[in-house]
PDB file of N, CA, C and O in Angstrom:
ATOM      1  N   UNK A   1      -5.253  15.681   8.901  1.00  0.00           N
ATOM      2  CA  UNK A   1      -3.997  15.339   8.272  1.00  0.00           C
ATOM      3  C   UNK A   1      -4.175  15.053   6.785  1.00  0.00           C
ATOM      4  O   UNK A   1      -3.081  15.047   6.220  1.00  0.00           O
ATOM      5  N   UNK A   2      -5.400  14.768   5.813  1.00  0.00           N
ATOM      6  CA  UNK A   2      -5.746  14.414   4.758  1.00  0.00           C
ATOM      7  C   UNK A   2      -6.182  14.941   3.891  1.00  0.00           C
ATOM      8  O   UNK A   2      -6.290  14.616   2.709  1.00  0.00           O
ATOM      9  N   UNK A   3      -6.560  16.091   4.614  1.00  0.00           N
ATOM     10  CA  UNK A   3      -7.248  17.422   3.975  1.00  0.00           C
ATOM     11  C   UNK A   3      -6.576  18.204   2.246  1.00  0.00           C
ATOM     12  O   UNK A   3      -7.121  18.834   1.340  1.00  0.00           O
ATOM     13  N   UNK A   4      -5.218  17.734   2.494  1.00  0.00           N
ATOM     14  CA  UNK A   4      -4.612  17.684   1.107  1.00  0.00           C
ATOM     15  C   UNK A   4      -4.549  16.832   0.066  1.00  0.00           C
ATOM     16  O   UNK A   4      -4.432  17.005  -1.147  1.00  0.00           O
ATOM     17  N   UNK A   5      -4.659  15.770   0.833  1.00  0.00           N
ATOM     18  CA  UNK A   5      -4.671  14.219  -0.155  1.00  0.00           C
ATOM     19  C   UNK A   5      -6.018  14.082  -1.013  1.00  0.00           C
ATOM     20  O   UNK A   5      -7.155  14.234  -0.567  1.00  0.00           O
ATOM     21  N   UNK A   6      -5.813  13.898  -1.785  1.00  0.00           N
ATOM     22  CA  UNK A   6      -6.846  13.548  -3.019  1.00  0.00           C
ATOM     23  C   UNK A   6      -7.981  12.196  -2.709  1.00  0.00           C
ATOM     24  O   UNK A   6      -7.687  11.062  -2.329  1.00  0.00           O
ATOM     25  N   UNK A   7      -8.705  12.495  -2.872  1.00  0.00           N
ATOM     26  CA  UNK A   7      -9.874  10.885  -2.622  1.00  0.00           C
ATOM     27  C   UNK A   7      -9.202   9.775  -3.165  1.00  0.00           C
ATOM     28  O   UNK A   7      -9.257   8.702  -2.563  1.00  0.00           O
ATOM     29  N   UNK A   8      -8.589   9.878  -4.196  1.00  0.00           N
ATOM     30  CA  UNK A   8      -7.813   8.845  -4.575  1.00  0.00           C
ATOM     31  C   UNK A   8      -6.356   8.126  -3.353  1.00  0.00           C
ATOM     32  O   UNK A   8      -6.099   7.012  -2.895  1.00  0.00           O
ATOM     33  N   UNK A   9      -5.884   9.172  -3.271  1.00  0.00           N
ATOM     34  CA  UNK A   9      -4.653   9.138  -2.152  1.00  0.00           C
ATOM     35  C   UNK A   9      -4.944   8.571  -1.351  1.00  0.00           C
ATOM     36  O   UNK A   9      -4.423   7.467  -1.191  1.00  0.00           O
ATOM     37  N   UNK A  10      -6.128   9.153  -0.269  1.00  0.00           N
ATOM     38  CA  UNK A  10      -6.595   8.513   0.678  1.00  0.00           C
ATOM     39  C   UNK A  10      -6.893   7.291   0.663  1.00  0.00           C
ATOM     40  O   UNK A  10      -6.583   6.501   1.555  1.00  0.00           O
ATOM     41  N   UNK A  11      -7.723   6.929  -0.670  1.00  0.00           N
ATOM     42  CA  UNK A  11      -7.874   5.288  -1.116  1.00  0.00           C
ATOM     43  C   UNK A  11      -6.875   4.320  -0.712  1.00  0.00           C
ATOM     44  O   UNK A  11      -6.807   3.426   0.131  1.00  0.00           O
ATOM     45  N   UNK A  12      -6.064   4.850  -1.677  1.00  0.00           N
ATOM     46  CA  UNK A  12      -4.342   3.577  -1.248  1.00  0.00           C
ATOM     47  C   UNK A  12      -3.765   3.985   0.403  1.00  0.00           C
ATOM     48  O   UNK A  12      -3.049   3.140   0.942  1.00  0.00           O
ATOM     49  N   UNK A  13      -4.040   5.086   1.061  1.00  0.00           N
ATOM     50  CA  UNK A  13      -3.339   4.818   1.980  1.00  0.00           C
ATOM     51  C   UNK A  13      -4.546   3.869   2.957  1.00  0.00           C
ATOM     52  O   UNK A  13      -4.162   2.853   3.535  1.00  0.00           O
ATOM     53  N   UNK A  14      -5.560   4.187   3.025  1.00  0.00           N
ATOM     54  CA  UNK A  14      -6.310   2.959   3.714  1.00  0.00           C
ATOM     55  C   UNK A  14      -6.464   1.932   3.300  1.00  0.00           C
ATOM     56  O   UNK A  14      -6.944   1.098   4.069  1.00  0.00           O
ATOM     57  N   UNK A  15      -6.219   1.636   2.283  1.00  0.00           N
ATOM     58  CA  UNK A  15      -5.671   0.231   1.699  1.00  0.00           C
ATOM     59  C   UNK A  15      -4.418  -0.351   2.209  1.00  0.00           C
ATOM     60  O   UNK A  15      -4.184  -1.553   2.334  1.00  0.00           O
ATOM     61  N   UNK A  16      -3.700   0.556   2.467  1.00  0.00           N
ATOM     62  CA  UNK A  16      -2.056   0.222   2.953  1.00  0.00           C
ATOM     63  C   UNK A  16      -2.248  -0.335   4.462  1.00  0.00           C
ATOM     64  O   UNK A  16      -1.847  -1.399   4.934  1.00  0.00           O
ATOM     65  N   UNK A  17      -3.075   0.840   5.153  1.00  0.00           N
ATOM     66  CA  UNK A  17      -3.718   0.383   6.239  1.00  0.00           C
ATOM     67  C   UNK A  17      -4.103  -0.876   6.645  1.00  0.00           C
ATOM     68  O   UNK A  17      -3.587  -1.489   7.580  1.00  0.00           O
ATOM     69  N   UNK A  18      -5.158  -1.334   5.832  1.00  0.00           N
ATOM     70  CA  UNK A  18      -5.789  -2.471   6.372  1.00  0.00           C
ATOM     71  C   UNK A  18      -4.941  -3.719   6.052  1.00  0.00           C
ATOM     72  O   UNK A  18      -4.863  -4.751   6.718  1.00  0.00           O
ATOM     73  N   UNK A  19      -4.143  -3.325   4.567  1.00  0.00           N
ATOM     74  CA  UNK A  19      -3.299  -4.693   4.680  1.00  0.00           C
ATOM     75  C   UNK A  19      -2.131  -4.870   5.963  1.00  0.00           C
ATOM     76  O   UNK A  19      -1.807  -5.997   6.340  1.00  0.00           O
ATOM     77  N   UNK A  20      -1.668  -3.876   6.452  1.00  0.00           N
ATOM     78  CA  UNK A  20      -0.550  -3.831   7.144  1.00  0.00           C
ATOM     79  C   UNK A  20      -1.845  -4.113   8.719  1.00  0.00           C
ATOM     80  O   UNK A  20      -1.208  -4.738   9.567  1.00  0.00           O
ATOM     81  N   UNK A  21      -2.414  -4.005   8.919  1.00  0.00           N
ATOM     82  CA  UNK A  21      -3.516  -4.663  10.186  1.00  0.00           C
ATOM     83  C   UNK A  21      -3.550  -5.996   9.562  1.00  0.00           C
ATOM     84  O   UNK A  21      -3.025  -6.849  10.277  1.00  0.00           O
ATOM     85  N   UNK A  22      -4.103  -6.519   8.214  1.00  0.00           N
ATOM     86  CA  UNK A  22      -4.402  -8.205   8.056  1.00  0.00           C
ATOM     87  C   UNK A  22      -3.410  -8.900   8.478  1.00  0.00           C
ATOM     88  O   UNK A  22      -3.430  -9.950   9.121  1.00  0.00           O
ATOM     89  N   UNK A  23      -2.321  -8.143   8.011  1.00  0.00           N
ATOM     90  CA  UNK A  23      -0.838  -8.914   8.174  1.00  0.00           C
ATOM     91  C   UNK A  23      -0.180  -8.965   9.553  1.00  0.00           C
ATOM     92  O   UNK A  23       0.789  -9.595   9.977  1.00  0.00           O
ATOM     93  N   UNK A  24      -1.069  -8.051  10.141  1.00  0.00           N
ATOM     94  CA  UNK A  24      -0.428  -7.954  11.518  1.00  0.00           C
ATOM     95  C   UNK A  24       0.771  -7.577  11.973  1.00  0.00           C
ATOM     96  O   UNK A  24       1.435  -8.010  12.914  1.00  0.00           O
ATOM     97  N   UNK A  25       1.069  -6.340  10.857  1.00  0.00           N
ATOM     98  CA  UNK A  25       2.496  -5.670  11.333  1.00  0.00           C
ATOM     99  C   UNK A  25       1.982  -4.684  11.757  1.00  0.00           C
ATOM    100  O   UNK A  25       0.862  -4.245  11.493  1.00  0.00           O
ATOM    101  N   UNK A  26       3.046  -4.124  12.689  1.00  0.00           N
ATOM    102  CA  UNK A  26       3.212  -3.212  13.475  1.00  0.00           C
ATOM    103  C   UNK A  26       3.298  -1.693  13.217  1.00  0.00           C
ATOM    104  O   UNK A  26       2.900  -0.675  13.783  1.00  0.00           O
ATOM    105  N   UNK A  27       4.046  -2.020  12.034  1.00  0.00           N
ATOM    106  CA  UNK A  27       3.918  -0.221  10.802  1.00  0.00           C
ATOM    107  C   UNK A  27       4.471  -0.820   9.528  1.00  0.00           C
ATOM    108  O   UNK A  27       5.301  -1.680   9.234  1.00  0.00           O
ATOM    109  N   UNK A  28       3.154   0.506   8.516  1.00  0.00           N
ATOM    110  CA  UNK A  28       2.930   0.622   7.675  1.00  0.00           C
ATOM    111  C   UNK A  28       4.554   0.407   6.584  1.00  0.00           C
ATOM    112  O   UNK A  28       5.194   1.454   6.488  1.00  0.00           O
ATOM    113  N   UNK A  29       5.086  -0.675   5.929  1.00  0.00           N
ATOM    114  CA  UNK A  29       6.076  -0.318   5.243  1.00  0.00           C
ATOM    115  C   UNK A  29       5.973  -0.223   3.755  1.00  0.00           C
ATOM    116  O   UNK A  29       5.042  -0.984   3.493  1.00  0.00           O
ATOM    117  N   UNK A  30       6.449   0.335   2.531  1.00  0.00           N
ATOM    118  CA  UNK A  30       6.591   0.391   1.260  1.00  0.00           C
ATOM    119  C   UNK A  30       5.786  -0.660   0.508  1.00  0.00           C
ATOM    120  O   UNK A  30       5.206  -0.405  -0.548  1.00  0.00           O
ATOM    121  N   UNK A  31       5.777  -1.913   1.129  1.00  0.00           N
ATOM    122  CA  UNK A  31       4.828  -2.898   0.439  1.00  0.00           C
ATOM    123  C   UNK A  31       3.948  -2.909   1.079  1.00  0.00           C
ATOM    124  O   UNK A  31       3.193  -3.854   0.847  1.00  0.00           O
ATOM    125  N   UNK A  32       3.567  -2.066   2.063  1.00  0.00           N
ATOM    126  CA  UNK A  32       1.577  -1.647   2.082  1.00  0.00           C
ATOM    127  C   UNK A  32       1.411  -1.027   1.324  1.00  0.00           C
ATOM    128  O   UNK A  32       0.404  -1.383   0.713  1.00  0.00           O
ATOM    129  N   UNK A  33       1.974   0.050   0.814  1.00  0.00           N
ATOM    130  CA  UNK A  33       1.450   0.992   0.267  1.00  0.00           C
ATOM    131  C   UNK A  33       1.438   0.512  -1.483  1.00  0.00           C
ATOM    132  O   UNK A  33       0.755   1.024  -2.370  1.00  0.00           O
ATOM    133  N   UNK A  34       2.303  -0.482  -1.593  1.00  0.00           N
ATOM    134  CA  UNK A  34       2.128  -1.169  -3.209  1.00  0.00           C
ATOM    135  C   UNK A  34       1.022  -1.683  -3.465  1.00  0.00           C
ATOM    136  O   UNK A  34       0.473  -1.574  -4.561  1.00  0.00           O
ATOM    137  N   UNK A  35       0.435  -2.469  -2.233  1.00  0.00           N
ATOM    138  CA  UNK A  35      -0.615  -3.060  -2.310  1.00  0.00           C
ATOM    139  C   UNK A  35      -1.715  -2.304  -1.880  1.00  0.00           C
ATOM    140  O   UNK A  35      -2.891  -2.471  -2.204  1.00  0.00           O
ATOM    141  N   UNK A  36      -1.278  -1.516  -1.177  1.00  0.00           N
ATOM    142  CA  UNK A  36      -3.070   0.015  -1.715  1.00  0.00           C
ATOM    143  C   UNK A  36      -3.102   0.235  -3.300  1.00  0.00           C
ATOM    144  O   UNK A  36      -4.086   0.149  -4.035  1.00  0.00           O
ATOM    145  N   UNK A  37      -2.085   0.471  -3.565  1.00  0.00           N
ATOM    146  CA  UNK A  37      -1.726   1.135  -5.136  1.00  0.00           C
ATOM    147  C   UNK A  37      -2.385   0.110  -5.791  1.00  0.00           C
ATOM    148  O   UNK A  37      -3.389   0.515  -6.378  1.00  0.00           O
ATOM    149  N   UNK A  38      -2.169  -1.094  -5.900  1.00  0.00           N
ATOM    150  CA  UNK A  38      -2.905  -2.104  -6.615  1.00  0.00           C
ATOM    151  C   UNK A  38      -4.285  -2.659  -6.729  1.00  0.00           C
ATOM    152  O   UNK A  38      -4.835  -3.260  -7.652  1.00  0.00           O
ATOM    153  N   UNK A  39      -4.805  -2.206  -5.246  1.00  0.00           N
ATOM    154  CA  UNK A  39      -5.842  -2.185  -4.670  1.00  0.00           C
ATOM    155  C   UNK A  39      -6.943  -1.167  -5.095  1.00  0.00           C
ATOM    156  O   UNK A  39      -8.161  -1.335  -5.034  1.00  0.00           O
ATOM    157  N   UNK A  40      -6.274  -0.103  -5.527  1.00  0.00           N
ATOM    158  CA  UNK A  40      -7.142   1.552  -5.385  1.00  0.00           C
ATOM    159  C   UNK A  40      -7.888   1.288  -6.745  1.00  0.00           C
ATOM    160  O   UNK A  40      -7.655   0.142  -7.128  1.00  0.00           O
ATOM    161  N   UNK A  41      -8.677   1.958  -7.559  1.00  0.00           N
ATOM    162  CA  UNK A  41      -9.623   1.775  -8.553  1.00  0.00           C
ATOM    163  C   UNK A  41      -9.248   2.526  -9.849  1.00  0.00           C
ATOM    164  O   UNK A  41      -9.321   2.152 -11.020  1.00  0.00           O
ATOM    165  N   UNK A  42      -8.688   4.076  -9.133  1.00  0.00           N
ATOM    166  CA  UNK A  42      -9.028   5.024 -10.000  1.00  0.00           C
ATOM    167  C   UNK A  42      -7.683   5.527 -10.595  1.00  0.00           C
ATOM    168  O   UNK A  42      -7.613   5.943 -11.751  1.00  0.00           O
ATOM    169  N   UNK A  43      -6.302   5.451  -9.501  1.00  0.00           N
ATOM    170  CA  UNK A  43      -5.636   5.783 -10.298  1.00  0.00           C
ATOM    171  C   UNK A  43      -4.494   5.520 -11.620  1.00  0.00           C
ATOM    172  O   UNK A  43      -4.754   4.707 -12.506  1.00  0.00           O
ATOM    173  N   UNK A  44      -3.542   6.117 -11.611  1.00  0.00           N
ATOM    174  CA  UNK A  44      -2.799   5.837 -12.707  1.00  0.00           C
ATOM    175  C   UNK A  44      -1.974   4.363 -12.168  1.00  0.00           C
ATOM    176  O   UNK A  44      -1.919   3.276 -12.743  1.00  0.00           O
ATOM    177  N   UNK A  45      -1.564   4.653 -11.266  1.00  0.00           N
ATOM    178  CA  UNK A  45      -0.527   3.350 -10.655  1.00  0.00           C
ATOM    179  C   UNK A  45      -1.132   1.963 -10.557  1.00  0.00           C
ATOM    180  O   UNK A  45      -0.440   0.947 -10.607  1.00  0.00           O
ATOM    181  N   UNK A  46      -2.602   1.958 -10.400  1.00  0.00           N
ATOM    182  CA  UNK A  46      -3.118   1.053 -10.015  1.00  0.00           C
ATOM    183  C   UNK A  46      -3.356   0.426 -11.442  1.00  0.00           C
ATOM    184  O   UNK A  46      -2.763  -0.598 -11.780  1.00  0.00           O
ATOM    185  N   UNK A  47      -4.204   1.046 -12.224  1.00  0.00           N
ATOM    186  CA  UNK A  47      -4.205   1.091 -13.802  1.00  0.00           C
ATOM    187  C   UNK A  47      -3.328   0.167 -14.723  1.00  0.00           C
ATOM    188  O   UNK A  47      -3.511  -0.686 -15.592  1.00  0.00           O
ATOM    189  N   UNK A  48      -2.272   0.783 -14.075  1.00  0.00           N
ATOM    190  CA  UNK A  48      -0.786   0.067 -14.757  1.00  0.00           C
ATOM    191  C   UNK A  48      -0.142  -0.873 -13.997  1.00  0.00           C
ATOM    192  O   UNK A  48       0.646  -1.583 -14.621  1.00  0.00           O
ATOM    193  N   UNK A  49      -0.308  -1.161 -12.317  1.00  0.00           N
ATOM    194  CA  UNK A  49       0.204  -2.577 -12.076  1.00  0.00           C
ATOM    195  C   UNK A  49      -0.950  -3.204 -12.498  1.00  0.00           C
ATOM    196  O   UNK A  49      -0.747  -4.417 -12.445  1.00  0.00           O
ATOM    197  N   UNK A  50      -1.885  -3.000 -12.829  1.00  0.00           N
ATOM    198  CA  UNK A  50      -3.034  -4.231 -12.655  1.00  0.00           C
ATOM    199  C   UNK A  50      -2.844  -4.712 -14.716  1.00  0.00           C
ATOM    200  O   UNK A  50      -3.269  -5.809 -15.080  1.00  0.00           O
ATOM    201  N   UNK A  51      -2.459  -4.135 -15.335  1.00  0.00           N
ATOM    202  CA  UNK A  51      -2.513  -4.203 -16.781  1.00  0.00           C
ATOM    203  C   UNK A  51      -1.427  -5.006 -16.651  1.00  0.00           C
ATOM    204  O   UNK A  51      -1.344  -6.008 -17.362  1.00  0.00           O
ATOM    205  N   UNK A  52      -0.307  -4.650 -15.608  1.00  0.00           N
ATOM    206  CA  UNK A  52       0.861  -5.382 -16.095  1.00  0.00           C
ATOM    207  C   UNK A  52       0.658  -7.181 -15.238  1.00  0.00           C
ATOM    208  O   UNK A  52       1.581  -7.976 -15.064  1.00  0.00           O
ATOM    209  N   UNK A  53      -0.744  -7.382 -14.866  1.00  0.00           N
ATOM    210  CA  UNK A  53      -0.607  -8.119 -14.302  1.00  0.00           C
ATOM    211  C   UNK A  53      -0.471  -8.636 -13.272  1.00  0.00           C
ATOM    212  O   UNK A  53      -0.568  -9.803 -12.892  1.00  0.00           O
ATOM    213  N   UNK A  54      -0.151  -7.383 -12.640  1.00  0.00           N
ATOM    214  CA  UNK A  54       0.214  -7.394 -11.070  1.00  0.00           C
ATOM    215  C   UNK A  54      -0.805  -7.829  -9.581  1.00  0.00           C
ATOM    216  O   UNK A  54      -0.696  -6.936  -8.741  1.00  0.00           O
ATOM    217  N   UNK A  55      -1.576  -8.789  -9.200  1.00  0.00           N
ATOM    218  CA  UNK A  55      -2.877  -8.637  -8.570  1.00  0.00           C
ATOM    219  C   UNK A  55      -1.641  -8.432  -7.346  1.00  0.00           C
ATOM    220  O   UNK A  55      -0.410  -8.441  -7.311  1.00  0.00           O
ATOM    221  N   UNK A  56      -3.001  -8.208  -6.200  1.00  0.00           N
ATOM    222  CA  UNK A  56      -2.361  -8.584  -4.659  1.00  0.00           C
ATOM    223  C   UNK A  56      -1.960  -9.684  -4.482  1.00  0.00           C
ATOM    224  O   UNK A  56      -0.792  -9.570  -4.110  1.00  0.00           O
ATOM    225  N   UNK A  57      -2.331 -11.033  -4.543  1.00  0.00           N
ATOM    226  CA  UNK A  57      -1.704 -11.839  -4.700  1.00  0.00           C
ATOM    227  C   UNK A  57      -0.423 -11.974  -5.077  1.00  0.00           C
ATOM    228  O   UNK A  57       0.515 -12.038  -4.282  1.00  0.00           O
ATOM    229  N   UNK A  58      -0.290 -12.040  -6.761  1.00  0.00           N
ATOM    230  CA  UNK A  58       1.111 -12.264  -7.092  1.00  0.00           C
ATOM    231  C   UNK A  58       2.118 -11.145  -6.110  1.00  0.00           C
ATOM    232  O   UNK A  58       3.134 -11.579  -5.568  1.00  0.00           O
ATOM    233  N   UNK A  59       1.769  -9.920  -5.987  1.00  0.00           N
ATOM    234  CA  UNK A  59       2.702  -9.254  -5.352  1.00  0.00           C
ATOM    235  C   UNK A  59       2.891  -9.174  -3.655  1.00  0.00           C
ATOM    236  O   UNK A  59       3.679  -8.356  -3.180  1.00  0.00           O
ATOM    237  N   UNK A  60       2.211  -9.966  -2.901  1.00  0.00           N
ATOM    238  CA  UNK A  60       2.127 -10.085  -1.741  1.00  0.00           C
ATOM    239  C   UNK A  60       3.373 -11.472  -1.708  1.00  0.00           C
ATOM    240  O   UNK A  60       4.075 -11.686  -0.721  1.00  0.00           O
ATOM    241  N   UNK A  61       3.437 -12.325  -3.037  1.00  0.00           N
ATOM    242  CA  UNK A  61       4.051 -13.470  -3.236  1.00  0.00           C
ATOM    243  C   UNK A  61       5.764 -13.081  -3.251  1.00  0.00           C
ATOM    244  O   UNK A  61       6.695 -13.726  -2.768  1.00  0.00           O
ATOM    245  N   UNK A  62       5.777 -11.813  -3.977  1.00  0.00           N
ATOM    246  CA  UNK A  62       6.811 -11.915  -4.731  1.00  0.00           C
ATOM    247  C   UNK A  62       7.767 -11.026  -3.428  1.00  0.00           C
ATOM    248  O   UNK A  62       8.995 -10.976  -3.343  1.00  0.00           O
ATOM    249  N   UNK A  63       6.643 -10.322  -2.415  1.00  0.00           N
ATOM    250  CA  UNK A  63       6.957  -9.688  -1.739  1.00  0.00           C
ATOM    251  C   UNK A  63       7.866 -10.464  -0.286  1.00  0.00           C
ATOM    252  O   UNK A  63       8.890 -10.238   0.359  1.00  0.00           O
ATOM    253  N   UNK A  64       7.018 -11.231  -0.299  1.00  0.00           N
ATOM    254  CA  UNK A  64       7.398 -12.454   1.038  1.00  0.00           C
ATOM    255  C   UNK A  64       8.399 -13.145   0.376  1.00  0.00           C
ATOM    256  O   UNK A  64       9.154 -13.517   1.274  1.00  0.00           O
ATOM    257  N   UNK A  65       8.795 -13.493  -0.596  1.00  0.00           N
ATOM    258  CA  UNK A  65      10.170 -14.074  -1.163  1.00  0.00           C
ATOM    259  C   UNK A  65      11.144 -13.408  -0.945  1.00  0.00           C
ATOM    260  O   UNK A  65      12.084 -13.962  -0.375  1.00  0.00           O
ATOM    261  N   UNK A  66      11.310 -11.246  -1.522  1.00  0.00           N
ATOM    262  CA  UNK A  66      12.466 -11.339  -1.481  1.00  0.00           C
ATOM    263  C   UNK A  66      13.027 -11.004   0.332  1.00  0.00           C
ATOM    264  O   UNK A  66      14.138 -10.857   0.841  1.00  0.00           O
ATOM    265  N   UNK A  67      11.502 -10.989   0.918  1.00  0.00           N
ATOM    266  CA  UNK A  67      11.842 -10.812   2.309  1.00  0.00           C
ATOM    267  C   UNK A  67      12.451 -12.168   2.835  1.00  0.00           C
ATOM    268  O   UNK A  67      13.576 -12.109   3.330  1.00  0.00           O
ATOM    269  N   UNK A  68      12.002 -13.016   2.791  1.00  0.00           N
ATOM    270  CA  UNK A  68      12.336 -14.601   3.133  1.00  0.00           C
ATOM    271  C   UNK A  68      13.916 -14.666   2.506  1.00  0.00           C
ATOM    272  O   UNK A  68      14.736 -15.149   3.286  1.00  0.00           O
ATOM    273  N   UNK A  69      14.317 -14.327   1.472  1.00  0.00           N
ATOM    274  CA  UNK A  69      15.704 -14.563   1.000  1.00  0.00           C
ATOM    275  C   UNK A  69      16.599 -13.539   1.050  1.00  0.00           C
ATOM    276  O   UNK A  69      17.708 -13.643   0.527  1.00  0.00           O
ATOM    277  N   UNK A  70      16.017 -11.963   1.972  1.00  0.00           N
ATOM    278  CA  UNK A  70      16.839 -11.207   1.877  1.00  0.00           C
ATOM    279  C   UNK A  70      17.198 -10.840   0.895  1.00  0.00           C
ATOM    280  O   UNK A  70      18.172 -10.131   1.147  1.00  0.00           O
ATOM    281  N   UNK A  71      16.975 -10.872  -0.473  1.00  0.00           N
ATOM    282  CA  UNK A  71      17.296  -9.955  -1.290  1.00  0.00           C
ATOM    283  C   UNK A  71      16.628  -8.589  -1.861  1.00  0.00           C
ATOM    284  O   UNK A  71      15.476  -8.284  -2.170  1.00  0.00           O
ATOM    285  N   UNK A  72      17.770  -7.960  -1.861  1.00  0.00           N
ATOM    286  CA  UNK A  72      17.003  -6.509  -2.454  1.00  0.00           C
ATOM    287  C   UNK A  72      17.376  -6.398  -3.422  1.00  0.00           C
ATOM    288  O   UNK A  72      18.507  -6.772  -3.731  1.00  0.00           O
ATOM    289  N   UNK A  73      16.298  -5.673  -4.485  1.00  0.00           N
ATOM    290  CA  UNK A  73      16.150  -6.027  -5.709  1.00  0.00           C
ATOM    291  C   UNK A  73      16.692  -4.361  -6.328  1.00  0.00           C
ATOM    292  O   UNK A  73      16.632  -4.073  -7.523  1.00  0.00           O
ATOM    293  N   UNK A  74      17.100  -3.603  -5.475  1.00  0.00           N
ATOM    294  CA  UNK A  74      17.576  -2.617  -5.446  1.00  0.00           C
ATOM    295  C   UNK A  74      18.784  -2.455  -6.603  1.00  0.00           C
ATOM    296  O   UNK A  74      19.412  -1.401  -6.696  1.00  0.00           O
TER     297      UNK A  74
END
């Protein structure tokens, strides 16, 4: 199934992976895969949340808030 995905790609999605196992959900949603992105080393996305500041932490934080208050930031 990966055979297209880039070494990089693959990076964040097993990153998405294991956070969505730590956390003990059931499937993979949009904020696993932020936190692969933040997680990953090499690419552009990661590059630029991490410059802007962004660790796993703060965004695992900011993540459980707007879930806890229901808001979408949409």
């Amino acid at each position: 199934m990966f055979e297209r995905f880039t070494a990089s790609a693959i990076e964040v999605l097993q990153s998405a992976q294991r956070e969505c196992h730590n956390r003990r959900h059931s499937e993979m949603e949009p904020e696993h895969l932020l936190f692969g992105l933040i997680a990953e080393n090499r690419g552009l996305a990661g590059v630029v949340l991490r410059a802007e500041n962004l660790t796993l932490e703060a965004a695992s934080r900011i993540v459980s808030n707007l879930m806890q208050t229901g808001t979408n930031p949409a």
